[in-house]
DRENTORKOL-3810 file (N, C-alpha, C; in nm, 4 decimals):
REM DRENTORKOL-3810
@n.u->0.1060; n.v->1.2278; n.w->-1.3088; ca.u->0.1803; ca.v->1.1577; ca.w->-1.2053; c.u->0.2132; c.v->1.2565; c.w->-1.0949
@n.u->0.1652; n.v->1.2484; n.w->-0.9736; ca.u->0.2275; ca.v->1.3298; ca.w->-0.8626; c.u->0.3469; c.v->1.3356; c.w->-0.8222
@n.u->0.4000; n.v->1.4126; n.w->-0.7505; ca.u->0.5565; ca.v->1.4148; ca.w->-0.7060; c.u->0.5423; c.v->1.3841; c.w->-0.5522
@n.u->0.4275; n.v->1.3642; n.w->-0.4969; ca.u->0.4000; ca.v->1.3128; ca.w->-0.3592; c.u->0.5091; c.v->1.2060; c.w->-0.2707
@n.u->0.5918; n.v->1.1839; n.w->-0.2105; ca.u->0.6681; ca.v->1.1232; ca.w->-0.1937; c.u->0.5803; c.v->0.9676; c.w->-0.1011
@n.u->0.6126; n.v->0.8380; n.w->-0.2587; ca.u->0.5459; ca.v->0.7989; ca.w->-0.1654; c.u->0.5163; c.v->0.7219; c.w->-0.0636
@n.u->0.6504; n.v->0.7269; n.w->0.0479; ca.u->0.6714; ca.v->0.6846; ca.w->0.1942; c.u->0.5903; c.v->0.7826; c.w->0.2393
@n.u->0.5306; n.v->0.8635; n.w->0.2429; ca.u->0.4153; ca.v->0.9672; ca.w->0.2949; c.u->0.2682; c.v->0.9389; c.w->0.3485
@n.u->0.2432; n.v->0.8415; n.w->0.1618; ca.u->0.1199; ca.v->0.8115; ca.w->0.1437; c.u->0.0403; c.v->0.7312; c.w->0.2263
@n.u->-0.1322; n.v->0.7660; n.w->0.2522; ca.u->-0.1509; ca.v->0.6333; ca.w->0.2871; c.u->-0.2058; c.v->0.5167; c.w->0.2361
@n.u->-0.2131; n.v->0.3772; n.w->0.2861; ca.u->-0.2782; ca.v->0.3018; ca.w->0.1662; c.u->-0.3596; c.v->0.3217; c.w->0.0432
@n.u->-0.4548; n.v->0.4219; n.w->0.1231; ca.u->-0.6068; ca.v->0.4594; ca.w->0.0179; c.u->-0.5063; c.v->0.5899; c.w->-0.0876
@n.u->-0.4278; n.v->0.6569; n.w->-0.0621; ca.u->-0.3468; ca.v->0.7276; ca.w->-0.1467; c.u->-0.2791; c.v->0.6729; c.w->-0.2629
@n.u->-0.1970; n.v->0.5566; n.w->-0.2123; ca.u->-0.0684; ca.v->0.4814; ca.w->-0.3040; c.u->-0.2151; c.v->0.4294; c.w->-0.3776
@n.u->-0.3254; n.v->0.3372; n.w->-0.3295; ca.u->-0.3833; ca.v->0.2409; ca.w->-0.4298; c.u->-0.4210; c.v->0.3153; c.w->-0.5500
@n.u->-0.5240; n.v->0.4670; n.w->-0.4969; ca.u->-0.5370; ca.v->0.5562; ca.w->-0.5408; c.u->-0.4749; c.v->0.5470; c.w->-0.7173
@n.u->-0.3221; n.v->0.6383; n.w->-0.6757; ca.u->-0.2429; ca.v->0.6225; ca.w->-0.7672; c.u->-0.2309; c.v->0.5405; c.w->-0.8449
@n.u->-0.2208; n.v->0.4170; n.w->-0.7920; ca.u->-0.1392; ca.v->0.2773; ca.w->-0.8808; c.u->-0.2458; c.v->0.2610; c.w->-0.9877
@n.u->-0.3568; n.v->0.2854; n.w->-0.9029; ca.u->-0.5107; ca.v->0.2292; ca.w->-1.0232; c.u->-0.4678; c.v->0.3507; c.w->-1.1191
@n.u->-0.4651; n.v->0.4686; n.w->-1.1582; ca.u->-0.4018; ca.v->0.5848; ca.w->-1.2264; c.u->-0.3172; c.v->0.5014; c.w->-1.3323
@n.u->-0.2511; n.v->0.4962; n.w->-1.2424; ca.u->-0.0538; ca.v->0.4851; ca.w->-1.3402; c.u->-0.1464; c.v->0.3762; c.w->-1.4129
@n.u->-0.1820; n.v->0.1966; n.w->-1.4045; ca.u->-0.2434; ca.v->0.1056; ca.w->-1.4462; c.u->-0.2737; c.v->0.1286; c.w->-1.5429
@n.u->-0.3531; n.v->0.2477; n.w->-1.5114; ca.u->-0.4649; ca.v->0.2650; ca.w->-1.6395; c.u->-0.3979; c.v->0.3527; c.w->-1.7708
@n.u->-0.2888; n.v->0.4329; n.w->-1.7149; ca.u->-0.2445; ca.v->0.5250; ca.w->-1.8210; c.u->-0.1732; c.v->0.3896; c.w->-1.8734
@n.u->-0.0966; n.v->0.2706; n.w->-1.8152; ca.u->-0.0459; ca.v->0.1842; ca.w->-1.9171; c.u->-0.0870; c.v->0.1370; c.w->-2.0089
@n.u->-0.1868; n.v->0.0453; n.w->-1.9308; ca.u->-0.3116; ca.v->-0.0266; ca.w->-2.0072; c.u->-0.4068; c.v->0.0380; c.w->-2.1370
@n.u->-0.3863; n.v->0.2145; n.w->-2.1681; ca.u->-0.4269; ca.v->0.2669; ca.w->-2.2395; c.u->-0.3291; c.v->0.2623; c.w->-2.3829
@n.u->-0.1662; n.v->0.3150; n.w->-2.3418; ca.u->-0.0907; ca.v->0.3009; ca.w->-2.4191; c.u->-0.0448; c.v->0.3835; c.w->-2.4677
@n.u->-0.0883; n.v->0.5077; n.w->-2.4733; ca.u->-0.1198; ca.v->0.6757; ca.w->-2.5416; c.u->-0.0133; c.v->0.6992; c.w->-2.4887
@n.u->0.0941; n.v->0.6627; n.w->-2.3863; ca.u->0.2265; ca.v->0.7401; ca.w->-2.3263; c.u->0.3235; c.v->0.7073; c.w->-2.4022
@n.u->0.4337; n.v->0.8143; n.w->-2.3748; ca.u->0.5541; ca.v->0.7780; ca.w->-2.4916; c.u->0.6621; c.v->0.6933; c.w->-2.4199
@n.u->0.7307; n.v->0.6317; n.w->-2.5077; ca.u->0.8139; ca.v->0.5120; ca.w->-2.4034; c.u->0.8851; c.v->0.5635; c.w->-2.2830
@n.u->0.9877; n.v->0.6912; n.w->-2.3198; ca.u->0.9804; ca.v->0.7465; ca.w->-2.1473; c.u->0.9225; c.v->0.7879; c.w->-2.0480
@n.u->0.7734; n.v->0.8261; n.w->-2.0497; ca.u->0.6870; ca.v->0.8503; ca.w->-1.9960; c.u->0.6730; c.v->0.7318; c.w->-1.9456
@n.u->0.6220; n.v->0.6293; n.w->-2.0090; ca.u->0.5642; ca.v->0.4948; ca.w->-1.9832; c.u->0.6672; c.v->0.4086; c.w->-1.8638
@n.u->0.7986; n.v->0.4066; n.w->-1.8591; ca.u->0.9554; ca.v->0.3534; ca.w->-1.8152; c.u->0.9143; c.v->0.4417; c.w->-1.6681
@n.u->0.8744; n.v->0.5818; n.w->-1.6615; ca.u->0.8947; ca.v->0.6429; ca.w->-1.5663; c.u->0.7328; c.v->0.6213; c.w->-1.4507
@n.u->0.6387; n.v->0.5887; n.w->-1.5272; ca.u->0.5758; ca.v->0.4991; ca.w->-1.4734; c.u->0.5519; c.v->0.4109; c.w->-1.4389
@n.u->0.6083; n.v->0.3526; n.w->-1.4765; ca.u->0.6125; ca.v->0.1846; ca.w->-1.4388; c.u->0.7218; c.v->0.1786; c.w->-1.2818
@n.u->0.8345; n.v->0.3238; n.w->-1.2875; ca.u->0.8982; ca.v->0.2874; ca.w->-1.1918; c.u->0.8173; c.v->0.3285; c.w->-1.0371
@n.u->0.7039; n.v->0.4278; n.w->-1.1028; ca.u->0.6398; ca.v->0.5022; ca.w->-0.9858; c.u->0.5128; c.v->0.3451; c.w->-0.9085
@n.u->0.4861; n.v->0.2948; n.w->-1.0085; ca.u->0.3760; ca.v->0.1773; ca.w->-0.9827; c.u->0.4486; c.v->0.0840; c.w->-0.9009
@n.u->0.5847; n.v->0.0861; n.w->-0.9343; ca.u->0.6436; ca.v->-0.0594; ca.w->-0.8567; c.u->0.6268; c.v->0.0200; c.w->-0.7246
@n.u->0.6576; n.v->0.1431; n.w->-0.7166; ca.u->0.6956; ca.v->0.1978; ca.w->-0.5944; c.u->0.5949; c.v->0.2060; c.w->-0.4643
@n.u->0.4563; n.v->0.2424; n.w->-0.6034; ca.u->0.3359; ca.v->0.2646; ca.w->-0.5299; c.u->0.2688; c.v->0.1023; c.w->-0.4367
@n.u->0.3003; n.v->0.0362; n.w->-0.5584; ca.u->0.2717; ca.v->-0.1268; ca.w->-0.4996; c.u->0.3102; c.v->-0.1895; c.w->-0.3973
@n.u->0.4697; n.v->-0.1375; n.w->-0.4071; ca.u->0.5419; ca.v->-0.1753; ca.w->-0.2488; c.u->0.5231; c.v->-0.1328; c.w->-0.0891
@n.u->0.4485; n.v->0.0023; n.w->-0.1604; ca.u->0.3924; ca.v->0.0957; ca.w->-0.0596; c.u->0.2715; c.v->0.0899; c.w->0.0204
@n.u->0.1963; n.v->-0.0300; n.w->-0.0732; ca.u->0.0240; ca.v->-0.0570; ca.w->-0.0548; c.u->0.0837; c.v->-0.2265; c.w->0.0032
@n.u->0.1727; n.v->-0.2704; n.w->0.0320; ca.u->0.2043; ca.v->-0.4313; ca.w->0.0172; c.u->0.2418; c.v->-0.3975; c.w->0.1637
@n.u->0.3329; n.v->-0.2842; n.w->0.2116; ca.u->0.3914; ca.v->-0.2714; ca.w->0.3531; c.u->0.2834; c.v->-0.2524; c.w->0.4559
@n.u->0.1584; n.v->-0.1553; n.w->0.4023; ca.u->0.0699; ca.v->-0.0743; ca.w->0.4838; c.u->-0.0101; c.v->-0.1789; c.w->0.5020
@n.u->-0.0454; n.v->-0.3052; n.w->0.4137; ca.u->-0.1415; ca.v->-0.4160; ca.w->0.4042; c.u->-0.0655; c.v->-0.5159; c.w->0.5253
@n.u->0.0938; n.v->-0.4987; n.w->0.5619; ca.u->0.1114; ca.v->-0.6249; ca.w->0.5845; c.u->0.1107; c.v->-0.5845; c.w->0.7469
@n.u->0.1012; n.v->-0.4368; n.w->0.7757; ca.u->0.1210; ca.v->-0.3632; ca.w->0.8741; c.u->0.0021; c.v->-0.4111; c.w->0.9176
@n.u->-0.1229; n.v->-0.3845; n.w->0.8602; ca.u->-0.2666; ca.v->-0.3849; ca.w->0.9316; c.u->-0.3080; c.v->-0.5607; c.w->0.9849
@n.u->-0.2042; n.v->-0.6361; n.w->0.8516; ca.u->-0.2575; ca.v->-0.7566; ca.w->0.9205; c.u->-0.1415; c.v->-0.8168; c.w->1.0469
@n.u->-0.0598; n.v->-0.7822; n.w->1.0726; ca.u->-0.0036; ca.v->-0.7969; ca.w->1.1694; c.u->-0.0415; c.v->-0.6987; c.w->1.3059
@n.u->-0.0954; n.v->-0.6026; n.w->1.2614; ca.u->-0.2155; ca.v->-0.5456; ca.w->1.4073; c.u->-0.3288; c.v->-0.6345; c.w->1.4510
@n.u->-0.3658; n.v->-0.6788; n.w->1.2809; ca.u->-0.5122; ca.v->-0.7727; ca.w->1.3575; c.u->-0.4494; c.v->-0.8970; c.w->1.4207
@n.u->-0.3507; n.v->-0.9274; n.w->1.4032; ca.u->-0.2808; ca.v->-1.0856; ca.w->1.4090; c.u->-0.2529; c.v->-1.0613; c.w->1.5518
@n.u->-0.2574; n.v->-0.9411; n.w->1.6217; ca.u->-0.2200; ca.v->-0.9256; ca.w->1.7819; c.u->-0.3219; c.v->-0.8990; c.w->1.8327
@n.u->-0.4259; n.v->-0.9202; n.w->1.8027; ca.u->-0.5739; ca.v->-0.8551; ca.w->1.9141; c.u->-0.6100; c.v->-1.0045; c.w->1.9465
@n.u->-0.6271; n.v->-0.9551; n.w->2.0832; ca.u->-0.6285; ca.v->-1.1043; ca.w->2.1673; c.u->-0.8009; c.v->-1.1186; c.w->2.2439
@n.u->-0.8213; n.v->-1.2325; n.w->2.2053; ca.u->-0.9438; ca.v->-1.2340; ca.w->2.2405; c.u->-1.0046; c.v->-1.3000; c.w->2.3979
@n.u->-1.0933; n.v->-1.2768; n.w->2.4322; ca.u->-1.1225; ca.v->-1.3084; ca.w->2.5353; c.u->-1.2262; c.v->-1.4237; c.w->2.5588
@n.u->-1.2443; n.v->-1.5066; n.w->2.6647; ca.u->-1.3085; ca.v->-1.6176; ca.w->2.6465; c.u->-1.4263; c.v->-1.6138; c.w->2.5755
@n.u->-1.5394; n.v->-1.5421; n.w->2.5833; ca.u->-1.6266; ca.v->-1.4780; ca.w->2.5437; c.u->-1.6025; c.v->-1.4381; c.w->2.3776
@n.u->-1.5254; n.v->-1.4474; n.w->2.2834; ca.u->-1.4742; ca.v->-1.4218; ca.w->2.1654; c.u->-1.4943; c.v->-1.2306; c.w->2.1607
@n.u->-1.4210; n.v->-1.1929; n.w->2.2681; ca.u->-1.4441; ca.v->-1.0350; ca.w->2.2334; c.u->-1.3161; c.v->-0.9669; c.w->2.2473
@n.u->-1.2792; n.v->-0.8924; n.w->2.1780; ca.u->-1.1324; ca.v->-0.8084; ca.w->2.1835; c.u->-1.1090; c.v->-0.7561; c.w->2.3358
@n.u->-1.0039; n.v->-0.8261; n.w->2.3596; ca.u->-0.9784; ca.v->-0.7874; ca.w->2.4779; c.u->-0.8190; c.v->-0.6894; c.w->2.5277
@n.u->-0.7577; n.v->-0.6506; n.w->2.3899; ca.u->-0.6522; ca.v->-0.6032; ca.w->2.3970; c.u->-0.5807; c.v->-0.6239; c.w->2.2637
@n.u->-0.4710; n.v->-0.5934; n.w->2.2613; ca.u->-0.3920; ca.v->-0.6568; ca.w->2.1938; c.u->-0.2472; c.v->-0.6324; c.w->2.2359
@n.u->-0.1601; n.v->-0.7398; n.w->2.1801; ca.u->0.0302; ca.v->-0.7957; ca.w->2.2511; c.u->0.0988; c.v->-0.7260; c.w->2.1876
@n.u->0.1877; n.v->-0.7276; n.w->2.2166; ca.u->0.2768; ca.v->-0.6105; ca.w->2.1432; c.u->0.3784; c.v->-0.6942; c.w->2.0397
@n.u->0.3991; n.v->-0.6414; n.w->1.9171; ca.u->0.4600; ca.v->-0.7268; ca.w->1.7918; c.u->0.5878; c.v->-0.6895; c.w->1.8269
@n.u->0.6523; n.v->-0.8788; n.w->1.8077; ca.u->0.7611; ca.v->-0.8643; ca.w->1.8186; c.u->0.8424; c.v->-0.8611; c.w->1.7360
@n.u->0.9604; n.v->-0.7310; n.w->1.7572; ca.u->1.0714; ca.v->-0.6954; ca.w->1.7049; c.u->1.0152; c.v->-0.5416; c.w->1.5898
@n.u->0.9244; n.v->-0.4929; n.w->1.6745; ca.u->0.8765; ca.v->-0.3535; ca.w->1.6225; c.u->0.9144; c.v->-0.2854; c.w->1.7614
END
Protein backbone atom coordinates (compact mmCIF):
# COMPACT_ATOMS: atom_id res chain seq x y z
CA UNK A 1 0.00 0.00 0.00
CA UNK A 2 1.59 3.43 -0.78
CA UNK A 3 1.61 6.39 1.52
CA UNK A 4 1.06 8.66 -1.66
CA UNK A 5 -1.42 11.13 -0.55
CA UNK A 6 -4.25 10.50 -2.47
CA UNK A 7 -5.62 14.13 -3.32
CA UNK A 8 -2.23 14.17 -5.33
CA UNK A 9 -3.02 11.34 -7.52
CA UNK A 10 -4.04 11.21 -10.91
CA UNK A 11 -6.95 9.22 -12.21
CA UNK A 12 -4.62 6.60 -13.98
CA UNK A 13 -2.70 6.58 -10.38
CA UNK A 14 -5.80 6.18 -7.83
CA UNK A 15 -7.35 3.40 -10.50
CA UNK A 16 -3.93 2.05 -10.59
CA UNK A 17 -4.06 1.43 -6.87
CA UNK A 18 -7.67 0.53 -6.25
CA UNK A 19 -7.22 -2.45 -8.89
CA UNK A 20 -4.08 -3.40 -6.21
CA UNK A 21 -5.94 -2.95 -2.93
CA UNK A 22 -9.15 -5.14 -4.93
CA UNK A 23 -7.08 -7.68 -5.58
CA UNK A 24 -5.14 -8.03 -2.26
CA UNK A 25 -8.95 -8.35 -0.89
CA UNK A 26 -10.33 -10.56 -3.24
CA UNK A 27 -7.23 -12.83 -2.49
CA UNK A 28 -7.77 -12.88 1.30
CA UNK A 29 -4.09 -13.71 2.47
CA UNK A 30 -4.31 -10.18 4.60
CA UNK A 31 -4.79 -10.14 8.26
CA UNK A 32 -8.00 -8.46 9.47
CA UNK A 33 -6.12 -5.20 10.26
CA UNK A 34 -4.35 -5.07 7.28
CA UNK A 35 -7.48 -5.87 5.36
CA UNK A 36 -9.81 -2.77 7.61
CA UNK A 37 -6.83 -0.54 6.61
CA UNK A 38 -7.40 -1.29 3.12
CA UNK A 39 -10.54 -1.15 2.55
CA UNK A 40 -10.22 2.43 4.10
CA UNK A 41 -7.47 3.33 1.43
CA UNK A 42 -9.95 1.83 -1.59
CA UNK A 43 -12.90 3.90 -0.42
CA UNK A 44 -10.50 6.73 -0.59
CA UNK A 45 -8.94 5.76 -3.82
CA UNK A 46 -12.57 5.34 -5.41
CA UNK A 47 -13.68 8.72 -4.36
CA UNK A 48 -10.66 10.01 -5.89
CA UNK A 49 -11.21 8.25 -9.42
CA UNK A 50 -15.27 9.30 -9.06
CA UNK A 51 -14.15 13.29 -8.64
CA UNK A 52 -11.42 13.21 -11.55
CA UNK A 53 -14.21 11.20 -13.77
CA UNK A 54 -16.84 13.72 -12.91
CA UNK A 55 -14.29 16.61 -13.57
CA UNK A 56 -13.52 15.36 -17.20
CA UNK A 57 -17.14 14.91 -17.93
CA UNK A 58 -18.14 18.22 -16.99
CA UNK A 59 -15.14 19.64 -19.33
CA UNK A 60 -16.60 17.63 -22.16
CA UNK A 61 -20.20 18.80 -21.13
CA UNK A 62 -18.75 22.55 -21.96
CA UNK A 63 -17.16 22.21 -25.44
CA UNK A 64 -19.41 23.95 -27.65
CA UNK A 65 -19.86 23.05 -30.98
CA UNK A 66 -20.09 24.79 -34.05
CA UNK A 67 -22.60 24.62 -36.86
CA UNK A 68 -20.46 22.42 -38.80
CA UNK A 69 -20.35 19.81 -35.62
CA UNK A 70 -16.68 20.95 -34.79
CA UNK A 71 -15.27 22.14 -31.36
CA UNK A 72 -15.42 25.47 -31.35
CA UNK A 73 -14.46 26.40 -27.76
CA UNK A 74 -15.66 25.71 -24.71
CA UNK A 75 -18.06 27.97 -21.68
CA UNK A 76 -16.90 28.31 -18.64
CA UNK A 77 -18.54 25.89 -15.72
CA UNK A 78 -20.62 27.34 -13.57
CA UNK A 79 -19.78 27.90 -10.00
CA UNK A 80 -15.99 26.65 -10.51
Amino acid sequence: MADTDVNEMSFEQAMAELEQVVGQLERGDVPLEDSIKLYERGAELKKRCETKLKEAEEKVAQITLGSDGQATGTTPVEGL
